[in-house]
C-alpha positions in Angstrom: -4.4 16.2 -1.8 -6.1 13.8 -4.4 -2.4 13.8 -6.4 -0.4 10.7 -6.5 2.6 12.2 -4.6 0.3 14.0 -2.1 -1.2 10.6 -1.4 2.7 9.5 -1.0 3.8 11.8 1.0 0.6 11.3 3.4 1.3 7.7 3.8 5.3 8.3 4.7 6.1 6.6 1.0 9.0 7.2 -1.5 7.0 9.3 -4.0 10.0 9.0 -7.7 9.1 5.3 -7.6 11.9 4.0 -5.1 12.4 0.3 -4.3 10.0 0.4 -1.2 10.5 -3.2 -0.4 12.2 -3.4 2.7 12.9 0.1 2.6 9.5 2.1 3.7 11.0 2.6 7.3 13.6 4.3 6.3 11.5 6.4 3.4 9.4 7.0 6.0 12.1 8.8 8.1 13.6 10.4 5.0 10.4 11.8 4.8 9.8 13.0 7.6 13.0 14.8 7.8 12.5 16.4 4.5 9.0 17.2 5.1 8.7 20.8 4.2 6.5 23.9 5.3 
C-alpha cells in the first residue's frame, strides 16, 4: 500500500497522471465505480 498508485487509489485520485484540477470529484466517482475486488 506504500506504491504511488496504491496511495492514489486510497485518496479517490486519478492514478495515469490525469488533469486533477477541477476534476477530482469526478475521479473520485470514476473510482469508485471501477474500484475492483
Amino acid at each position: 500500500m506504500g506504491s504511488y498508485r496504491g496511495r492514489r487509489h486510497a485518496m479517490g485520485l486519478p492514478v495515469r497522471g490525469q488533469n486533477t484540477k477541477g476534476q477530482i470529484s469526478t475521479a473520485r466517482k470514476l473510482n469508485k465505480m471501477n474500484r475492483k475486488g
